[in-house]
N, C-alpha and C positions, 0 to 999 in steps of 0.2 A: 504494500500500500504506500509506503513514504517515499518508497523508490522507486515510482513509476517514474517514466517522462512524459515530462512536461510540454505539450506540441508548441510552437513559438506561429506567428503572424506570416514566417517565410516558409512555414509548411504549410499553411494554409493555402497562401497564394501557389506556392509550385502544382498545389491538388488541385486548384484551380484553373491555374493556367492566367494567374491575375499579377500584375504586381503587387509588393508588398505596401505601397501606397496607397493602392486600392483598396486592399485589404483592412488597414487602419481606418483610411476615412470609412468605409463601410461601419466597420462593428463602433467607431465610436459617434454616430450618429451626423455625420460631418455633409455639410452639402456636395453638389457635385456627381455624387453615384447615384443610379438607376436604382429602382426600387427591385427589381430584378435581379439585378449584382447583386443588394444586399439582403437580399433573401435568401440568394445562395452562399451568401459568405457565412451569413448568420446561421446556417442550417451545418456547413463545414465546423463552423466553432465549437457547437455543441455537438456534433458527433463525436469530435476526438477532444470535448471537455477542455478547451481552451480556457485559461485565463491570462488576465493581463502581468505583463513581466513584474509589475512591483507587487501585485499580491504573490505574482511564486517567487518571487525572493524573498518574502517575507517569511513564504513557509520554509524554506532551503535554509534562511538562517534562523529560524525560531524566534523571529524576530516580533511576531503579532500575539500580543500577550489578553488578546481577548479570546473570550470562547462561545462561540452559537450556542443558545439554549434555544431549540424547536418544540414549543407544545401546543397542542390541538384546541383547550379551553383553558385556559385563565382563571375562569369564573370556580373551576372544580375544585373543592378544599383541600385534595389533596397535592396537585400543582403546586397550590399557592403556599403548601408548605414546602414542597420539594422544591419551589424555584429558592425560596427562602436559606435552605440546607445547600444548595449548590453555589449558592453567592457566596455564601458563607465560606465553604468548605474552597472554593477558588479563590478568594480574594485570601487567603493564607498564602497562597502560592504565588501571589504578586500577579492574576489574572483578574480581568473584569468579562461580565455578563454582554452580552448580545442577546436580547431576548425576543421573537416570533411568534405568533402565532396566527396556526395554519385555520381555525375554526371547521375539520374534518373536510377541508376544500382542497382537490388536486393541485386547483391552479394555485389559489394561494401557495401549497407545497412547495409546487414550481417556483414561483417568484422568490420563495424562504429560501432556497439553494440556489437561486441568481442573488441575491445578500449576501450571503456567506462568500460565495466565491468574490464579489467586490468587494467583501468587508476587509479579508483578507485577515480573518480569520486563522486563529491557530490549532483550530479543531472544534469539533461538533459535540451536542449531546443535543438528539432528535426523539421523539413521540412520533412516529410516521402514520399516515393519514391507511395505511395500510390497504388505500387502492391497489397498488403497483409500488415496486421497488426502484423501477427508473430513473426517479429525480434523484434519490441519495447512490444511484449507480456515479451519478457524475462528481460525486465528492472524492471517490475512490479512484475515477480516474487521475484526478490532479492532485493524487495523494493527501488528502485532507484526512486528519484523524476523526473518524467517527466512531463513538459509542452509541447503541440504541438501549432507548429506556421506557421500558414498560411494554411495549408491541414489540414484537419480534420483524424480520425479515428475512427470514431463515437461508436464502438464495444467495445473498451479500457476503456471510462471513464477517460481518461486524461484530466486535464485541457488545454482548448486551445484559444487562442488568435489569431488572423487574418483580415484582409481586408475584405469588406464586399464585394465582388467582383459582386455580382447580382448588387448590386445598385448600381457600377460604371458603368456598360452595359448599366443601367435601363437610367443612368442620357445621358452619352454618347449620346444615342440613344434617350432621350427625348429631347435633346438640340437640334439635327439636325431636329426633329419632329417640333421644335418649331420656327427651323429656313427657315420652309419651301418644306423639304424634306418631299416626301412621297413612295419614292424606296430606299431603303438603302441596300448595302452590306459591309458584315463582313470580314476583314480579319483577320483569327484566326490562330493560333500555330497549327499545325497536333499531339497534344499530351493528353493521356486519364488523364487530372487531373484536378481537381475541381477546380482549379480556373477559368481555360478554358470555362468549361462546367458552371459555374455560370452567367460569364458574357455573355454566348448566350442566358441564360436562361433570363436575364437582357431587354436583347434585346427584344426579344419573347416578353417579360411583356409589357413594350412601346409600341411594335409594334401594342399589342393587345387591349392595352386601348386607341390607336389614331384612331381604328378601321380599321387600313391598315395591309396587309395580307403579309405573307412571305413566297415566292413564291421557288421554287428548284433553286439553286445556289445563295440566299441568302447569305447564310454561307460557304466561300471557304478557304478551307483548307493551308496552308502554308508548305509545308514540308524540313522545316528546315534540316541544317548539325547537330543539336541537337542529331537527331537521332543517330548518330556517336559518338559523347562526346557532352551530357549537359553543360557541363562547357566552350564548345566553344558560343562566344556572337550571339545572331541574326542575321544574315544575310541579309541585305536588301536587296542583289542578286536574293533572293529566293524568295521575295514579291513582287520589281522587276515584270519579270519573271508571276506571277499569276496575276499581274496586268494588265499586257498585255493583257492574256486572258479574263480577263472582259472587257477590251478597246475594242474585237472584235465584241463584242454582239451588236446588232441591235439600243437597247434601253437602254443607260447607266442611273445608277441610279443619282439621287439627290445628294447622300451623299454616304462615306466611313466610317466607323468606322473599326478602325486596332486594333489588340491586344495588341501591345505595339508600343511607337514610332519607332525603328527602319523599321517596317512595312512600314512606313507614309514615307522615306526617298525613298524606291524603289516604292511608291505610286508617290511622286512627279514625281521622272523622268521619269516615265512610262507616266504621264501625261504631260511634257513638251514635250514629244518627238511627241505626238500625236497634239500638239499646243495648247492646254487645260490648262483652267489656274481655278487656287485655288481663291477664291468659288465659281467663274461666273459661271466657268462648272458643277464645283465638291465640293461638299464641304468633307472636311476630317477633322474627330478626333481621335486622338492617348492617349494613354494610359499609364501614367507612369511618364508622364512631365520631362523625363532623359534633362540634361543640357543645351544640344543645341536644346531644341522645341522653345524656346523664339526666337532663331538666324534665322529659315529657312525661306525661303521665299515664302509665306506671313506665320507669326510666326503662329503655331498649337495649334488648339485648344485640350485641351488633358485632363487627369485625371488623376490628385494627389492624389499617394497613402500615407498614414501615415503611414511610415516605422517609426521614430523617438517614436511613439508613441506606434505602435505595439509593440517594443524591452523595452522601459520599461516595459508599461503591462507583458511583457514576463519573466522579471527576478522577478520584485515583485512577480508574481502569484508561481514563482518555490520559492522564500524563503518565500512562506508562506508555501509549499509543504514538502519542508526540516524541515521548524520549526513544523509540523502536527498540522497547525491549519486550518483555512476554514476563510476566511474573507465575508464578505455580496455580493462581487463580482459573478457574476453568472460562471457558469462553462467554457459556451462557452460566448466566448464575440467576437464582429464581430465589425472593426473601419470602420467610414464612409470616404470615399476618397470623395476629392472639384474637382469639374470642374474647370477646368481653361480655361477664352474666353479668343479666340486671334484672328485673322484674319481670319484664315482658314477657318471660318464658318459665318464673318461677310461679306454678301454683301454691306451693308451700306456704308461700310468702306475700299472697295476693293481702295490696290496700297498706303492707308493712315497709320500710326501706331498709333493702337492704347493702351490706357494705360494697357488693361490689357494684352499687351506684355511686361509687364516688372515684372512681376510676377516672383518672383525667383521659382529655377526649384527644382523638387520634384524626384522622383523613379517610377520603375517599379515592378510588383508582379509577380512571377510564383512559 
């Protein structure tokens, strides 16, 4: 990766058959060239991942002490700790933040690695929008160190650091198994990303080793304002709303497990309105342990993710990437998130508080 070559402005042109004049005014937006020329010069750049000579000498001599952070929402609490832990944990190292985001948009993506490559950039730590692995293929061509964090890209060979999101599902869903439930439905994000599709798969694993079955409408979709702009926060209107429609069903399940707390918040009221109370009726855990799970009423039981720990892992693994060394660390590394008990799943304890509602509160992953 560090030791690719670099293609310069007179490979361009010799592929073209241009001078290297041409070449320059082209890509730097200079009058004079046919929009034709610079279509096709523009379309030469990006194929063999061209940057301009001062960002690759910047990278050749280590010289750009800042570092991309690419993340999809902003608004997610668990982001806005992990952007938090990575400033942190870089600014030790005499590096500052570049921070993007992509709002789960290709192009946006695209434009986020046309940044990086002008910013000139001393290396990456990316959330990939997990369309296509193409736009961070070009980082790799002009040797830019990238780690990915939290979404994989498995095709790349990037080092990647992440939540271990199956075994939050797994646990989620073994704690309600253990607390008596043997109907559980999921409510999950309407969105095609791996962190999603881990922790159903979580679920599934539990379901399948307590030997209870998962039956069609198990797993109900949430279709969030996301779809509109990523960067807008969850919506518990929208959970809300689908909650309702499993309130009509014949046969209500034992337990709830939501995708993130915000879910659990239109879970409750959907449930208060129906005269249904947390966990006599229902039992519910939420996912992400965001601030106020400790506060509702009766406090949620939920899953803390290791944002804090993730974001280290993430800037050590890229300035080992920058220094081109390999440390004994493995390539993928996946952190385990903690249950957190709280009421929402203790009947023992219904209407009492108990201690482990005073667990201080944690983040959510997407």
């Amino acid at each position: 990766m560090a030791g690719a070559r670099r293609h310069t402005l007179r490979d361009i042109a010799a592929a073209l058959n241009l001078s290297v004049n041409t070449v320059s005014r082209a890509l730097s937006g200079k009058d004079g060239i046919g929009e034709k020329t610079r279509a096709r010069v523009r379309a030469e750049a990006e194929r063999v991942g061209y940057v301009p000579n001062s960002v690759a000498r910047s990278l050749v001599l280590g010289s750009a002490m800042t570092f991309g952070l690419v993340i999809t929402n902003p608004s997610n609490p668990f982001y806005a700790q992990l952007i938090s832990s990575i400033e942190l944990r870089a600014r030790t190292h005499g590096y500052s933040l570049l921070l993007m985001v992509t709002d789960e948009s290709e192009e946006n993506e695209t434009r986020a690695v046309e940044s990086l490559l002008r910013s000139s950039v001393g290396g990456s730590i990316v959330v990939p929008v997990q369309a296509s692995a193409d736009p961070w293929r070009r980082l790799s061509t002009v040797g830019v160190p990238t780690v990915l964090l939290n979404r994989d890209l498995p095709d790349l060979g990037y080092r990647f650091v992440g939540t271990d999101n199956e075994l939050g599902g797994y646990r989620a869903t073994e704690h309600a198994i253990s607390r008596g439930a043997r109907s559980i439905v999921v409510l999950e994000e309407d969105l095609p990303i791996t962190t999603i599709a881990d922790r159903i798969a979580g679920f599934r694993r539990a379901m399948a080793e307590a030997g209870l079955s998962v039956p069609r409408g198990s797993i109900m979709r949430v279709p969030t304002r996301r779809h509109e702009q990523a960067a807008l926060p969850w919506q518990p209107q929208q959970a809300y709303q689908v909650a309702r429609r499993m309130l009509r069903r014949a046969r209500l399940p034992d337990a709830v497990v939501v995708g993130n707390d915000y879910f659990a918040l239109g879970l409750y009221r959907a449930l208060e309105e129906r005269g249904l109370k947390v966990p006599d009726d229902m039992m519910v855990i939420g996912y992400g342990d965001h601030p106020y799970s400790a506060f509702l009423s009766p406090p949620l039981t939920t899953v803390r993710l290791p944002a804090e720990e993730v974001g280290d892992i993430a800037v050590d693994l890229l300035l080992e990437e920058i220094a081109g060394g390999r440390s004994a660390r493995p390539l993928k590394q996946l952190i385990a998130p903690t249950l957190v008990e709280r009421e929402s799943t203790d009947r023992t304890t219904s209407g009492r508080t108990s201690s482990a509602a005073k667990n201080d509160s944690g983040m959510t992953s997407r």
